[in-house]
C-alpha positions as CSV (number, residue, x, y, z in Angstrom):
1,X,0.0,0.0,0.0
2,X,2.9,2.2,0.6
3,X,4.5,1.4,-2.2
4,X,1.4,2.0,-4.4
5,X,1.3,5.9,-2.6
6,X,4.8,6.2,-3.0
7,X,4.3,5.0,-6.6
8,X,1.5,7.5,-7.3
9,X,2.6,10.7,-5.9
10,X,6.3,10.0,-7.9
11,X,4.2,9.8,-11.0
12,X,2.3,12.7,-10.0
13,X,5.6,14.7,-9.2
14,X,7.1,13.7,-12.8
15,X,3.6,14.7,-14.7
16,X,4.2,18.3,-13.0
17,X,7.4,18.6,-13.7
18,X,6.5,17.2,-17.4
19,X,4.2,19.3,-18.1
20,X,5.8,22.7,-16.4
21,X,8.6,21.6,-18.5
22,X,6.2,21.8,-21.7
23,X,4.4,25.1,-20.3
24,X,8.1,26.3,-20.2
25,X,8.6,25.5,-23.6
26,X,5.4,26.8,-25.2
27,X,5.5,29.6,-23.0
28,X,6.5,32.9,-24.9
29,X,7.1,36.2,-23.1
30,X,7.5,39.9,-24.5
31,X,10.0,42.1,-23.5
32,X,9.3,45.6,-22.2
33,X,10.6,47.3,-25.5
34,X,9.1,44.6,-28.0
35,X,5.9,43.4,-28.9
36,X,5.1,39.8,-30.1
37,X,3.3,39.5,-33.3
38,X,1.4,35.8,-33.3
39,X,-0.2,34.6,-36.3
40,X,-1.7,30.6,-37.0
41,X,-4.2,28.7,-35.7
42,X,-6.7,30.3,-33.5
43,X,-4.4,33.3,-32.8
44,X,-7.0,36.3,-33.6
45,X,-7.0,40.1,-32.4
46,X,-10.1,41.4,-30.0
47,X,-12.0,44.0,-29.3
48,X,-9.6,45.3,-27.0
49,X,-6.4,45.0,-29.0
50,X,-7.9,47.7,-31.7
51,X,-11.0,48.6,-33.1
52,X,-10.8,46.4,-36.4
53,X,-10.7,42.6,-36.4
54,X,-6.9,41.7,-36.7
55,X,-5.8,38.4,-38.2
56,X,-3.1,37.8,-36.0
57,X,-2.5,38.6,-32.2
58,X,-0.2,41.3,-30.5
59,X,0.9,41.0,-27.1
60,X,3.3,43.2,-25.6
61,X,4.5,43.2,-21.8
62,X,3.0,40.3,-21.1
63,X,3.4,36.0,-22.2
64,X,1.0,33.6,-23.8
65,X,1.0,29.8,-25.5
66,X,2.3,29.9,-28.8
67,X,1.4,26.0,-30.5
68,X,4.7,24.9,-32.4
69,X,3.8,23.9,-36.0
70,X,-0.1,25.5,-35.6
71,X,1.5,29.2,-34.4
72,X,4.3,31.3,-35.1
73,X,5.3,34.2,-33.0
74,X,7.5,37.0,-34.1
75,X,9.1,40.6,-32.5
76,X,8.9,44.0,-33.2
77,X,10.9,46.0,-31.9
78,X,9.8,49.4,-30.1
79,X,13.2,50.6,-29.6
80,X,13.8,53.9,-31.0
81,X,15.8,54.5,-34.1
82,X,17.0,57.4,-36.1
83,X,17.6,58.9,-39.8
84,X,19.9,60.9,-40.2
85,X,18.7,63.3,-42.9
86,X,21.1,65.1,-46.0
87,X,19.0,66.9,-48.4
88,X,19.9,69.2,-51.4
89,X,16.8,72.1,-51.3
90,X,16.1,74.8,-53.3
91,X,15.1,77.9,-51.1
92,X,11.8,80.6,-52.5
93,X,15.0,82.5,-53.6
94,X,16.4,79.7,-56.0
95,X,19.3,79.5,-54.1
96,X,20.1,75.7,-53.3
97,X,20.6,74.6,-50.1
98,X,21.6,71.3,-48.3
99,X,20.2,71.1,-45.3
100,X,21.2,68.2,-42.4
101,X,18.9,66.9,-39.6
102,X,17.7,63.8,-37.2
103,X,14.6,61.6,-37.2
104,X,14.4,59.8,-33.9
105,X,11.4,57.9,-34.0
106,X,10.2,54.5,-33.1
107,X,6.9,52.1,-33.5
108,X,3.8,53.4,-31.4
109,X,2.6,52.1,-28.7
110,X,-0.6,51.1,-29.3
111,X,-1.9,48.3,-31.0
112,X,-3.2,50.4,-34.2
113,X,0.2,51.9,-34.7
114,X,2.1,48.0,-34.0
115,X,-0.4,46.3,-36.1
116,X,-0.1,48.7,-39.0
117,X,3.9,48.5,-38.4
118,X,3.7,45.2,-38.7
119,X,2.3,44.5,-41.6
120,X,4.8,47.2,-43.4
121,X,8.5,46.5,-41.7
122,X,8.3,42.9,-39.5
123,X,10.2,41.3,-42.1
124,X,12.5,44.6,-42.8
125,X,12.6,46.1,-39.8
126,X,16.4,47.3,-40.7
127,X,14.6,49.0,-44.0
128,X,12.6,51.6,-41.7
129,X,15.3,54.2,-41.7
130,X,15.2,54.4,-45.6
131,X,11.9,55.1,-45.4
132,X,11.7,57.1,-43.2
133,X,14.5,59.2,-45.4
134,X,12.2,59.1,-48.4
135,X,9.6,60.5,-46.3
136,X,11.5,63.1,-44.6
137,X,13.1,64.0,-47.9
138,X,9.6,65.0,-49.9
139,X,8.5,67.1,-47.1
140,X,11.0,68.9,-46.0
141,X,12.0,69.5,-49.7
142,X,8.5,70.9,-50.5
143,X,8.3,73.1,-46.9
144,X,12.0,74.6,-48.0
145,X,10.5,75.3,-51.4
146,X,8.2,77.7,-49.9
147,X,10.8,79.7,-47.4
148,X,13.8,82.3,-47.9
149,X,17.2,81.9,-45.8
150,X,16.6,84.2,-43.7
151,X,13.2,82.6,-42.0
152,X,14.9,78.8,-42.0
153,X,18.0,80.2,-40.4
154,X,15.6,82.5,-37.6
155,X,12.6,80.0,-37.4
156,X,13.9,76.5,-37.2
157,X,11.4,75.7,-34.6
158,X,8.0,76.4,-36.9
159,X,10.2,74.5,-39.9
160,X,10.5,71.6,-38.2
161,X,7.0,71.7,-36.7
162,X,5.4,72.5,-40.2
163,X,7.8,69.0,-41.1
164,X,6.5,67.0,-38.6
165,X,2.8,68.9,-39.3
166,X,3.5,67.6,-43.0
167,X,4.0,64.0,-42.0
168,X,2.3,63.2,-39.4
169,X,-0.7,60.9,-41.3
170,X,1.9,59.3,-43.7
171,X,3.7,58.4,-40.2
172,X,0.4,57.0,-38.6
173,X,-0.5,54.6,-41.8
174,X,2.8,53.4,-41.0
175,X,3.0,53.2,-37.6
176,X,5.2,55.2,-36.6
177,X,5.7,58.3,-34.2
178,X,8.1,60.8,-34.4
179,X,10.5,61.4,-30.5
180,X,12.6,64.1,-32.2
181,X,13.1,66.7,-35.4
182,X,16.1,68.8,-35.0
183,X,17.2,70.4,-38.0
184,X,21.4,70.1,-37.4
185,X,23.0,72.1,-39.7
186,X,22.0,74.8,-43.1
187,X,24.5,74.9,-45.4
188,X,24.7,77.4,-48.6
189,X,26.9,76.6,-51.8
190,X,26.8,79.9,-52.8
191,X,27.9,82.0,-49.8
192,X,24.5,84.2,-49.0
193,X,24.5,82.9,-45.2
194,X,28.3,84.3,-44.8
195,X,27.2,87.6,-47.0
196,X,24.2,87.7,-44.6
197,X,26.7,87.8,-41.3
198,X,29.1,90.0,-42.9
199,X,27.0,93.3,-42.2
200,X,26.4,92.2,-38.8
201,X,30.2,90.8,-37.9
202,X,31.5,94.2,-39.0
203,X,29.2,96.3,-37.3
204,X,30.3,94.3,-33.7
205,X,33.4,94.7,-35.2
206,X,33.5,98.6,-35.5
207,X,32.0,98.7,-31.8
208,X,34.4,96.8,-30.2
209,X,37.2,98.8,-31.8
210,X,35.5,102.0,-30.4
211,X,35.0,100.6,-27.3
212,X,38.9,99.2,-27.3
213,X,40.3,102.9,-28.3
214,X,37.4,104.6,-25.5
215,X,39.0,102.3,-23.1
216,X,42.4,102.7,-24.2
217,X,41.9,106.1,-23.8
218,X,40.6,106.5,-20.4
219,X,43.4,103.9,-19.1
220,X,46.1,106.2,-20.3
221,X,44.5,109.4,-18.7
222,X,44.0,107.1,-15.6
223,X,47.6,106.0,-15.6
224,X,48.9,109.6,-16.8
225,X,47.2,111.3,-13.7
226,X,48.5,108.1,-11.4
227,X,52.3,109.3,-13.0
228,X,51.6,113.0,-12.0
229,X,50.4,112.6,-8.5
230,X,53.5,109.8,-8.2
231,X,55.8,112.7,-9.5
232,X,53.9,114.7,-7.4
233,X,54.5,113.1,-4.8
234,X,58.2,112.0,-4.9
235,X,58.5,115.6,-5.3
236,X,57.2,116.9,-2.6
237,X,59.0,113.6,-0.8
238,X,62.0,115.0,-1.7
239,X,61.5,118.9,-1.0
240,X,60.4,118.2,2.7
241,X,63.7,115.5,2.8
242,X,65.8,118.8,1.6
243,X,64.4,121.1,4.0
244,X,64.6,118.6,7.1
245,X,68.5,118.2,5.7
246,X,68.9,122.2,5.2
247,X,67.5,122.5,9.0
248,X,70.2,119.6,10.2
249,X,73.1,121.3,8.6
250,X,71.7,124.7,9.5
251,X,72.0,123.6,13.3
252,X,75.1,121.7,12.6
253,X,76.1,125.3,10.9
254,X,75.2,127.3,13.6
255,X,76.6,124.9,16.3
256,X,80.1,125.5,14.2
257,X,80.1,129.2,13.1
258,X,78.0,131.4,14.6
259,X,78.8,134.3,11.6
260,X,79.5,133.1,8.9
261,X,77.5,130.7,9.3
262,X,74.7,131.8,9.9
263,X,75.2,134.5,7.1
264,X,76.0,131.8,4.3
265,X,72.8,129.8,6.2
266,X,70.6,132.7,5.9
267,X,71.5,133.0,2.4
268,X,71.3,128.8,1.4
269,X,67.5,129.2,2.8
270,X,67.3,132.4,0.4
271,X,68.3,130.3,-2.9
272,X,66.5,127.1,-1.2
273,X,63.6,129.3,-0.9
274,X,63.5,130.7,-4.4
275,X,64.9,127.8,-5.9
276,X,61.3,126.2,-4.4
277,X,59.1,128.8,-5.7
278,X,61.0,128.3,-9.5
279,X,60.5,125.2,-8.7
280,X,56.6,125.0,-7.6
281,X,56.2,127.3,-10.8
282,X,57.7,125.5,-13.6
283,X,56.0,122.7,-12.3
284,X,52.3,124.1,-12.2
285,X,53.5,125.4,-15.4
286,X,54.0,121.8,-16.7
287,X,50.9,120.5,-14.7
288,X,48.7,123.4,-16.8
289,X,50.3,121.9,-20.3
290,X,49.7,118.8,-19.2
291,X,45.9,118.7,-18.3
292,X,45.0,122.0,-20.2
293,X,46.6,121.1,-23.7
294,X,48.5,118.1,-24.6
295,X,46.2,116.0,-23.0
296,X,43.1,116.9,-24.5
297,X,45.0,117.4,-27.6
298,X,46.4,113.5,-27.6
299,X,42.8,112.3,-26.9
300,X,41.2,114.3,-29.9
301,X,43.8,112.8,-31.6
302,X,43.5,109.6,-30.8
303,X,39.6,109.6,-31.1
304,X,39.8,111.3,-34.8
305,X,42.3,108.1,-35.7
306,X,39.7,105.7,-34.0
307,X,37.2,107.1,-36.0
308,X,38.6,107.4,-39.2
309,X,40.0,103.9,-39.2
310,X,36.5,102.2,-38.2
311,X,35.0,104.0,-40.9
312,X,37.3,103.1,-43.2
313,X,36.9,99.6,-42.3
314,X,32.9,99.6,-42.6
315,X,33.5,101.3,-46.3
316,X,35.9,98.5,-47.0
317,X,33.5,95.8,-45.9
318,X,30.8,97.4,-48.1
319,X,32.8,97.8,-51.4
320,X,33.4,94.0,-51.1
321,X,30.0,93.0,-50.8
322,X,29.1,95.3,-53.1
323,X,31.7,94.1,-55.5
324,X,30.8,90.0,-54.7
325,X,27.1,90.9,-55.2
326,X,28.1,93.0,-58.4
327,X,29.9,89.5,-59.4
328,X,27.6,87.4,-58.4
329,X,25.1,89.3,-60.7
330,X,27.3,89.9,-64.1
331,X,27.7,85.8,-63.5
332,X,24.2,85.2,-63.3
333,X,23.1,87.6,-66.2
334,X,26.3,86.5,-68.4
335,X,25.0,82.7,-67.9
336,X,21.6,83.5,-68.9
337,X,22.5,85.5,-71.8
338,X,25.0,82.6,-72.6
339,X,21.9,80.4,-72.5
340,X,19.7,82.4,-74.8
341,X,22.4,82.6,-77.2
342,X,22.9,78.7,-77.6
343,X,19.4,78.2,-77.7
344,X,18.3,81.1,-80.5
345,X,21.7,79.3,-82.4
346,X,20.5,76.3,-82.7
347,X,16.6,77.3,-83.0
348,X,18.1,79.4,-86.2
349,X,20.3,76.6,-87.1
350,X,17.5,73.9,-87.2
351,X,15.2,75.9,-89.4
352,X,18.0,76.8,-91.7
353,X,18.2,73.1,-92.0
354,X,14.6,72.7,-92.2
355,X,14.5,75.2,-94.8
356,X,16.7,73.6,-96.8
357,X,15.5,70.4,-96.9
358,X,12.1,72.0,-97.9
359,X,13.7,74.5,-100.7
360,X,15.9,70.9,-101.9
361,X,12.8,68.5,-101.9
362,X,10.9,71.6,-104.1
363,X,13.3,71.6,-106.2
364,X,13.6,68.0,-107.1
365,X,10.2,67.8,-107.1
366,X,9.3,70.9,-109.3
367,X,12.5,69.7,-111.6
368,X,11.2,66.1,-111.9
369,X,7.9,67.6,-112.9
370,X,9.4,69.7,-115.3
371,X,11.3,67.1,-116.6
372,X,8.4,65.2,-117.2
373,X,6.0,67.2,-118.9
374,X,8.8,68.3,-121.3
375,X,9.3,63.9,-122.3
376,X,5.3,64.1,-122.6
377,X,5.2,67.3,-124.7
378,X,7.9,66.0,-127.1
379,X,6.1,62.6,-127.0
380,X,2.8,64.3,-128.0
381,X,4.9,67.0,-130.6
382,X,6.6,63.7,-132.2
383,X,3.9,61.8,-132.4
384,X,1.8,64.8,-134.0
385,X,4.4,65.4,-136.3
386,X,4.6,61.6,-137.4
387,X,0.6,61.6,-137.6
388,X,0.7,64.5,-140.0
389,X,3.5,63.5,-141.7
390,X,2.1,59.9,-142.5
391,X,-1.0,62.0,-143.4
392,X,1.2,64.0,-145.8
393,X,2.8,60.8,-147.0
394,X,-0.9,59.5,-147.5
395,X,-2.2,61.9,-149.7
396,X,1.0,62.3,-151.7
397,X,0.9,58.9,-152.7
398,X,-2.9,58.9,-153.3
399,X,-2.7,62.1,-155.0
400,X,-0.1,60.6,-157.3
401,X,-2.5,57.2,-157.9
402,X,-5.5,59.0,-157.9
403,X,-5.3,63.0,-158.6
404,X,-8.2,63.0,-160.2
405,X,-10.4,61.2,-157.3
406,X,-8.5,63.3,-154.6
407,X,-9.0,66.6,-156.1
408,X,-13.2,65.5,-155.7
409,X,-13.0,65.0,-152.7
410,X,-11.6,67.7,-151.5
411,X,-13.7,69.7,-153.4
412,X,-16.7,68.1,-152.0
413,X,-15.1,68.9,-148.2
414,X,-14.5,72.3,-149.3
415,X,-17.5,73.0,-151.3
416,X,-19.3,74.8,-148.1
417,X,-16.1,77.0,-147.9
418,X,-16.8,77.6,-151.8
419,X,-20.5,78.5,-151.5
420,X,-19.7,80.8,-149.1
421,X,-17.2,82.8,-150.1
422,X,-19.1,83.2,-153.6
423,X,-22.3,84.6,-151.8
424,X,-19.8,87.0,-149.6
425,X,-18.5,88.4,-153.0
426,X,-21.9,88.6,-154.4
427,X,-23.2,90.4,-151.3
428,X,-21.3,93.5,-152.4
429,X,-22.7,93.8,-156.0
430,X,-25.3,96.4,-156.3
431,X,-26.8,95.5,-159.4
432,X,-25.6,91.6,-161.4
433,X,-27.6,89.9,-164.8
434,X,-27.6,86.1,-164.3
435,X,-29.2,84.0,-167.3
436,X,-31.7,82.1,-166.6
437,X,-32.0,83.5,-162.9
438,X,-31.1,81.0,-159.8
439,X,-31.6,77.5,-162.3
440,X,-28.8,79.3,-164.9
441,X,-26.5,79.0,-161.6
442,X,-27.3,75.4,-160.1
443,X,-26.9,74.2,-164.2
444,X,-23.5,76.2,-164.2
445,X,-22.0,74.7,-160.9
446,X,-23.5,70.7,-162.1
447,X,-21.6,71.2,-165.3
448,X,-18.8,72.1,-164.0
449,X,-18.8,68.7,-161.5
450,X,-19.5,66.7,-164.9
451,X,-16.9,68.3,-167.4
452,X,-14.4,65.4,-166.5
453,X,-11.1,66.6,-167.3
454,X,-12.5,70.2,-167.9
455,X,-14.4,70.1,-164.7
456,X,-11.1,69.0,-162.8
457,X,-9.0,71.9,-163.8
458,X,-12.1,74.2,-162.9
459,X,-12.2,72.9,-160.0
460,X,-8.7,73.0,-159.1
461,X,-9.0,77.2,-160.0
462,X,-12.3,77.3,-157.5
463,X,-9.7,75.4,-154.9
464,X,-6.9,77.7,-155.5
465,X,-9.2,80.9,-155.1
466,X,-9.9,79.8,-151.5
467,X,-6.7,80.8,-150.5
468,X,-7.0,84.8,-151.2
469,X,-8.9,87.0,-150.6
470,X,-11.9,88.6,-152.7
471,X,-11.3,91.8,-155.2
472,X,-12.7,95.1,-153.6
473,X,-15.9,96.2,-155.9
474,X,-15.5,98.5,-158.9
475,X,-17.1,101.2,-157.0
476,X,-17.5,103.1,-160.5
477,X,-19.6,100.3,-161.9
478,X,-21.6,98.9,-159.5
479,X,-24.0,96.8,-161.6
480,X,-21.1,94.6,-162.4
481,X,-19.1,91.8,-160.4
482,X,-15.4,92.5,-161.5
483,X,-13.6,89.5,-160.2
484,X,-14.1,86.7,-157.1
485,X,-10.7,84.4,-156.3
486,X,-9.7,84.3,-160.0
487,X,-13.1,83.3,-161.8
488,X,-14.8,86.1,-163.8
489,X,-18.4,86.1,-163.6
490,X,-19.4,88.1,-165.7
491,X,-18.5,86.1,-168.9
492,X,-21.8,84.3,-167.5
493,X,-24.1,87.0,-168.2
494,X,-27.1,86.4,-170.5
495,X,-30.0,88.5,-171.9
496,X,-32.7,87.6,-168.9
497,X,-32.2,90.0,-165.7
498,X,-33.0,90.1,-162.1
């Protein structure tokens, strides 16, 4: 029976220690500055983790189960990290900038910010910083875009705010919150931030000179008047030593000699005595000189040269930044007029080459086109002249056959031509006798068709006629017809008028 207890409660003791041994190896805790992202089997987000339904779990500060093979759990960090930011700008004034700065920033602290970081950088959490830099870069680019020097170099606080302003929902879809935006360090390429001091540095500058020479001034009256009351003083040291001495050997003279002594005594403290007043004299004299002229002639001295060489430096240090920004200018102007140059060359250059290519392609064009209407007109002129010389050809050769037929025919095509230049010579007769009237006329022309050989030669004088022109009218006889292409009429006439 005791064996079966012991047995039992040893089992019991190894099942605890089994299964805190399992507990201890499914058990996963989160650090302080971490949180654990679990994702598998039944590992959902609540309610009370964020306000949408998450398909994986956070816990942070805390542990929980994770299942090997069903679960996996992984770590974000919520350390803090930072960016160090380098970014070429171009100020409102178009001068370019680089300007340096810190991110600090880390992944929020609630569960919207970690969920939302988590599905952007778990995997590349070492990536954050180069986003972070893109980010950083476009805003503060775009702020800088919209400032002069002078307001980012007096008002870094409202640039970085208006950054962090800029950013702030771009950082929240990512997760991320922003510990720190200090803008380090403005640097200018083309010296307007020294320029800017310049002014400034000499104006301090001048001052402090002034102030040096004032003080200057004042220590060397101060140590002048010290030197005259020293002087003064030994001086008056010494006088009272020589007049206690005088009254010793004066004694010592009298004790001696009563006479002559006291004569030559009485006459020492005569010379003594005026030697004191000369003495008194020339030096109030030289005290007057002193404090009356030279003095205040050293110290209008003294403040004239002051003077004259702090102005000269202030015109100095204007004339040079006059002359850089004079530079600076005929640089600017000389590189834009540079530019304008290039481009109206080449603009002028291209349309000369435009124009002639056009002017060359006319050209062809119009001379191809000349080129070939002149082959089609000689075609058409040498074929013309072939037709009518095969015509002439024709006719010669049926003339020469036929002269007889041919000269009928072409009386018959020409016979309206012969009518009618008859009736035009007729219309001009006043007066004309025709035998037998309009039948004496129609017999006279169907003879003349039927006379054969006869016939042919008349017909060959009516043919011949119809290449000149009709005989003006006898206008002395005008009941006669004189003559009409050749063939006188009036050998027609018979003894019936009309």
């Amino acid at each position: 029976m005791n064996q079966t207890i012991l047995i039992a409660v040893g089992g019991g003791v190894v099942g605890l220690l089994l299964l805190f041994l399992l507990l201890r190896l499914l058990w996963r805790v989160a650090e302080p500055n971490e949180a654990m992202i679990i994702s598998g089997f039944g590992a959902k987000g609540t309610a009370a983790d964020t306000a949408d339904s998450l398909g994986f779990k956070i816990v942070t500060g805390k542990g929980t189960l994770v299942l090997p093979g069903f679960q996996v759990a992984r770590r974000l960090s919520l350390d803090t990290h930072a960016a160090n930011l380098q970014i070429s700008c171009v100020t409102k004034q178009g001068l370019p900038v680089t300007v340096r700065a810190v991110v600090i920033y880390k992944v929020g602290d609630d569960f919207v910010s970690i969920a939302n970081a988590a599905r952007r950088f778990l995997d590349q959490q070492n990536g954050m910083n180069n986003t972070i830099h893109e980010l950083f870069s476009g805003h503060l680019r775009s702020i800088v875009g919209g400032l002069t020097i002078e307001e980012m170099i007096h008002n870094r606080d409202a640039l970085t705010g208006e950054v962090r302003q800029s950013s702030a929902i771009e950082m929240s879809k990512l997760g991320l919150v922003v510990d720190s935006l200090q803008i380090q360090e403005i640097e200018d390429e083309s010296g307007y931030i020294l320029n800017l001091g310049k002014p400034h540095a000499a104006a301090v500058a001048a001052a402090a000179r002034i102030a040096e020479a004032q003080r200057d001034q004042e220590a060397a009256e101060a140590e002048q008047i010290a030197a005259a009351l020293k002087a003064a003083a030994l001086r008056d040291s010494r006088i009272k030593q020589s007049a206690y001495q005088a009254e010793i050997d004066q004694a010592a003279a009298k004790a001696q000699q009563s006479g002559p002594l006291a004569q030559a005594s009485a006459r020492q403290e005569v010379v003594v005595q005026e030697t004191r007043a000369a003495q008194l004299e020339a030096d109030l004299a030289e005290q007057r000189l002193q404090s009356q002229v030279r003095k205040p002639a050293d110290a209008r001295a003294y403040e004239t040269r002051t003077l004259a060489d702090a102005e000269r430096d202030a015109q100095i240090a204007r004339a040079q930044a006059e002359a850089k920004e004079t530079e600076l200018r005929a640089t600017a102007d000389a590189t834009r007029v540079k530019t304008a140059a290039i481009a109206d060359a080449e603009a002028t250059k291209a349309r000369g080459e435009a124009s002639a290519s056009a002017t060359r392609a006319t050209g062809e064009a119009e001379a191809a086109s000349a080129k070939a209407r002149g082959l089609a007109e000689a075609e058409a002129a040498r074929a013309k002249g072939l037709a009518e010389a095969e015509s002439i050809k024709a006719r010669a050769s049926a003339l020469a056959e036929n002269q007889e037929a041919v000269i009928a025919q072409q009386l018959a095509e020409k016979w309206p031509e012969i009518v009618a230049a008859g009736a035009s010579a007729l219309g001009n007769v006043d007066h004309m006798v025709v035998l037998n009237g309009a039948d004496g006329l129609s017999d006279l022309l169907a003879k003349a068709m039927t006379l054969g050989g006869t016939g042919l030669g008349l017909a060959r004088t009516l043919m011949q006629s119809m290449g000149t022109s009709p005989a003006e009218p006898n206008s002395a006889e005008g009941n006669t017809v004189k003559k009409e292409g050749g063939l006188d009429l009036t050998s027609f006439q018979g003894s019936k008028e009309s």
